[in-house]
C-alpha positions, 0 to 999 in steps of 0.5 A: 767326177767333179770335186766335193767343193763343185757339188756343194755349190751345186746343192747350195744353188737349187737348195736356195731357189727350192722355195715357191717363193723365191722362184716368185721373186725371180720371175717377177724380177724377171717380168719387170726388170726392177723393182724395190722391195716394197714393191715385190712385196705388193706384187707377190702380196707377201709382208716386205719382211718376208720378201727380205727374208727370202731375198737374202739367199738369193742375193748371197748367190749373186742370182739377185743384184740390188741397188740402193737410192736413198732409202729404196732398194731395188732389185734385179735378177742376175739372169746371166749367173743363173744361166751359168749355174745351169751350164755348169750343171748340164757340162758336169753331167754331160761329163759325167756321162762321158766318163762312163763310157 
């Protein structure tokens, strides 16, 4: 059984990218590599306030990776966390499975 600490990570994670929104985000980083802020907010036509807002968990997790030139700052999705946030998700069931044999 994984330990209280992994599953709260778990929780934690698809707690954060519940919101319609930040799926949003994700997907529009994911479609154009990078872009700043101003301009997630004009592609996902939502206030850049808004945008902020909801990309501060993201970033937390490290699932959103920011760069800053002078005043812009730019975005990316960290697809490579995000698909080890899924492994360890199915390797912690597929164990779980396991271990009710």
């Amino acid at each position: 059984m994984p330990v209280d600490e992994e599953l709260r990570e778990m929780a934690r994670y698809f707690y954060t990218i519940k919101d319609i929104r930040r799926l949003r985000i994700l997907v529009a980083l994911a479609e154009d590599g990078e872009m700043t802020v101003t301009q997630l907010a004009h592609t996902l036509h939502i206030s850049q306030p808004l945008v902020s807002f909801h990309l501060r968990p993201l970033r937390l997790l490290d699932l959103v990776q920011v760069r800053r030139a002078g005043r812009e700052v730019y975005c990316s999705v960290n697809l490579p966390e995000i698909q080890h946030r899924h492994v360890e998700l199915v390797k912690m069931l597929t164990e779980a499975v396991s271990s009710g044999d």
